[in-house]
LOKOLPA-161145 format. One record per residue (C-alpha): residue in one letter; residue number from 0; x, y, z. Coordinates in steps of 0.001 Angstrom, whole numbers, plus 524288, in hexadecimal, padded with zeros to 5 digits. Each point is the difference from the previous one (the first is absolute). Example, Ala and Ser with C-alpha at 12.3 -4.5 7.8 and 13.67 -1.06 7.14 Angstrom:
[A; 0; [8300C; 7EE6C; 81E78]]
[S; 1; [8055A; 80D70; 7FD6C]]
//
This chain:
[X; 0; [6FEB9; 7E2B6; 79A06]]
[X; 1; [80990; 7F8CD; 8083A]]
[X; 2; [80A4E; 80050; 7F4F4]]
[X; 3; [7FEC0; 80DEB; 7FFBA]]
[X; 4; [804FD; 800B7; 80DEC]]
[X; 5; [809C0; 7F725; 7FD3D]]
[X; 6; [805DC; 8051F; 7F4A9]]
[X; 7; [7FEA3; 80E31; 807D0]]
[X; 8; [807E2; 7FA8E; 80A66]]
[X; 9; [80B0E; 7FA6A; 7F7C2]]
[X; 10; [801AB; 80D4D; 7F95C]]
[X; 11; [801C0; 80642; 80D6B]]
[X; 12; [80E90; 7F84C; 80190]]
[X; 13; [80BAE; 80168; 7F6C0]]
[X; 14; [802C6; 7F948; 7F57B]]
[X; 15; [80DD3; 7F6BD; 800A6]]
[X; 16; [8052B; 80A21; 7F446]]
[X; 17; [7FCD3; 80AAC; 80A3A]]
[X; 18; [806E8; 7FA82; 80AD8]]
[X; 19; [80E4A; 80686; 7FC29]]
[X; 20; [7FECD; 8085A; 80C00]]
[X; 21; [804A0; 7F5D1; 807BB]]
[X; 22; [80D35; 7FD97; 7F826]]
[X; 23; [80B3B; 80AE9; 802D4]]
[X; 24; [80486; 80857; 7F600]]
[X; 25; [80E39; 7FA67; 7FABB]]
[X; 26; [8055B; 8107A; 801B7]]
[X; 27; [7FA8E; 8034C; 80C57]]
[X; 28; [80D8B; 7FFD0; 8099E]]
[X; 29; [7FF24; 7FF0A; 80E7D]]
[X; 30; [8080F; 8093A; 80618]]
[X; 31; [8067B; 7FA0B; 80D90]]
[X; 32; [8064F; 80A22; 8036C]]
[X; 33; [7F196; 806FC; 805C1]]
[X; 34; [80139; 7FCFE; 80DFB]]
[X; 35; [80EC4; 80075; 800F3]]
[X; 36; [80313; 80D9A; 80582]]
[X; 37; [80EB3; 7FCB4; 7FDA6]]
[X; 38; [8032C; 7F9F3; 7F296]]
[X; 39; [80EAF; 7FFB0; 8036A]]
[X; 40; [7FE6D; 7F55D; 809F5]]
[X; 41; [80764; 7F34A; 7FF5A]]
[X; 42; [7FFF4; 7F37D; 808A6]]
[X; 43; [80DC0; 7FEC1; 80692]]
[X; 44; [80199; 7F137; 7FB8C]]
[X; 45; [7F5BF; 7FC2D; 7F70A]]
[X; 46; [7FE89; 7F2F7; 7FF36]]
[X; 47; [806CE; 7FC21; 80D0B]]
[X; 48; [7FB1B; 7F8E1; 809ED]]
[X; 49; [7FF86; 809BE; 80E55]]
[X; 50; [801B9; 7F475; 80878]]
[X; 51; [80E5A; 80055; 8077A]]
[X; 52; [809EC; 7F9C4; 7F741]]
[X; 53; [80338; 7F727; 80D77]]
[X; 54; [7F32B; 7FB6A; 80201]]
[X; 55; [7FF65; 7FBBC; 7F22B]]
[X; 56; [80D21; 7F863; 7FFA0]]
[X; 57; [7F8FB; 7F8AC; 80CAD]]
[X; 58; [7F2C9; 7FE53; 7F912]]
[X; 59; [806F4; 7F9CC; 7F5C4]]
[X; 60; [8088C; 7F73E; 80663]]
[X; 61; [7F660; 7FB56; 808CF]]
[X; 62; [7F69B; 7FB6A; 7F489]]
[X; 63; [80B6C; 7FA64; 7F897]]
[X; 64; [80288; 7F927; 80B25]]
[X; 65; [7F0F8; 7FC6D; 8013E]]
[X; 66; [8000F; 7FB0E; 7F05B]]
[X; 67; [80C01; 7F877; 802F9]]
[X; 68; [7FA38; 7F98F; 80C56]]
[X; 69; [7F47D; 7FC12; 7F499]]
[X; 70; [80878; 7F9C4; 7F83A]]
[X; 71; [80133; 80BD1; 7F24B]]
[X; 72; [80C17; 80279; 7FF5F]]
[X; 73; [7FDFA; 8083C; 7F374]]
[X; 74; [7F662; 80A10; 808F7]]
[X; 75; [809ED; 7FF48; 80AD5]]
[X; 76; [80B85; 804E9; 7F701]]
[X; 77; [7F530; 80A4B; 7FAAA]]
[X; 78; [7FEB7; 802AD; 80CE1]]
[X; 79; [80DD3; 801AF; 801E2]]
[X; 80; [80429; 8088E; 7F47B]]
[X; 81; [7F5AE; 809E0; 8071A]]
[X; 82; [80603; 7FF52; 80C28]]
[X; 83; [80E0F; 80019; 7F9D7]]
[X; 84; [7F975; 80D28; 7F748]]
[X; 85; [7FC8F; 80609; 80C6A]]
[X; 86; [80B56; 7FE8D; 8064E]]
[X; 87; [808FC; 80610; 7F4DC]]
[X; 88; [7F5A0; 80CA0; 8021B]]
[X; 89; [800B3; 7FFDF; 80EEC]]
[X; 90; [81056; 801B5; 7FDE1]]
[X; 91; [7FEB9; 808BB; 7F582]]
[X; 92; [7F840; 80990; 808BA]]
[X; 93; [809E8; 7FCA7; 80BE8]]
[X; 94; [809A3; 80466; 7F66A]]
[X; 95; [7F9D0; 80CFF; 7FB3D]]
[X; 96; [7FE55; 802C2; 80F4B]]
[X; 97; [80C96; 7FF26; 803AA]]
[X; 98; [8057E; 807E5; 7F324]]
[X; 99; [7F5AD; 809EE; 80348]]
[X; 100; [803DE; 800B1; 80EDA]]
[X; 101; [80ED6; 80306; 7FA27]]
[X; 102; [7FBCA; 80B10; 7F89F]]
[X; 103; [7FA0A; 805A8; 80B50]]
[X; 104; [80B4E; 7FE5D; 80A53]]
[X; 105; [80807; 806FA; 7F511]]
[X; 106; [7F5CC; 80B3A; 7FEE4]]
[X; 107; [80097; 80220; 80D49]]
[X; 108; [80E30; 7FD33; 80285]]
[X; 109; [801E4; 80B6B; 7F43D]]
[X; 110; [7F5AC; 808B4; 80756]]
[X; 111; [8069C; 7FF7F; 80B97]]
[X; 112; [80D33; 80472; 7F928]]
[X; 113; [7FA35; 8091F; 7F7C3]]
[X; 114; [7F8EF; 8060C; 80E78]]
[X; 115; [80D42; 7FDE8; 8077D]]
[X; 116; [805DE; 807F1; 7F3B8]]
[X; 117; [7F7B2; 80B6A; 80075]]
[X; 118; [801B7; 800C4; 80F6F]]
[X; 119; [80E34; 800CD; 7FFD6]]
[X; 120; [8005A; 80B40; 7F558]]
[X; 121; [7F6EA; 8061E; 80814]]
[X; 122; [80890; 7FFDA; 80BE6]]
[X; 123; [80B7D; 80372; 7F6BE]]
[X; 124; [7F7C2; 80B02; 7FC9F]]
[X; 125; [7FDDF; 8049A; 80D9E]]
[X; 126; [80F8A; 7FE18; 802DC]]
[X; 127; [80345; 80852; 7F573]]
[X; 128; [7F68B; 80AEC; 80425]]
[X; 129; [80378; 7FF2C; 80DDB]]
[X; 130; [80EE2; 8009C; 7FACF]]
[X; 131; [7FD70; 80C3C; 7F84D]]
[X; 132; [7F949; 806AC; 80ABC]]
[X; 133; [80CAC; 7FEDF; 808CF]]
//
């Protein structure tokens, strides 16, 4: 009698050839795009670090300086080509503020002759309308 029970409560669990439930099918896709109201949305600068380009020239020549003070020289150069890297991107976007602070000077400088423009024609306008009337 006891083998009865036993062989009753094996049957009750699934065999290892019925186990394929756990296993993914290989077609099923997962869609990523379900909880992403806006599918046109991009990082500005993927892949970027959003620390200050200043701070990170600093970090990096303080632990180069650190490594050096250790006595690797090869990890303080590392160091150092990291700094140097950050550097070049801090005057790059010095550079790109300054050429995009000239473009606006000249915007406004051209707004401000194109306004100027219109108000003299408008008084030129009036003069002529005043002269007509006399």
């Amino acid at each position: 009698m006891n083998n009865y029970r036993y062989n009753n409560r094996k049957s009750r669990f699934k065999s290892n050839g019925d186990r394929n439930f756990r296993k993914r099918s290989i077609n099923v896709h997962k869609n990523h795009n379900d909880f992403n109201t806006n599918s046109d949305f991009k990082h500005k600068n993927p892949g970027r670090n959003n620390q200050n380009a200043a701070k990170l020239v600093d970090k990096y020549n303080n632990l180069a300086r650190e490594a050096l003070s250790t006595g690797d020289k090869i990890l303080s150069e590392n160091y150092l080509q990291h700094a140097d890297h950050f550097a070049r991107i801090l005057s790059l976007q010095e550079i790109n503020k300054e050429n995009f602070n000239e473009k606006n000077n000249i915007i406004e400088k051209n707004f401000k002759i194109k306004q100027k423009d219109s108000q003299f024609e408008e008084n030129q306008k009036e003069i002529n309308s005043e002269n007509k009337i006399d």
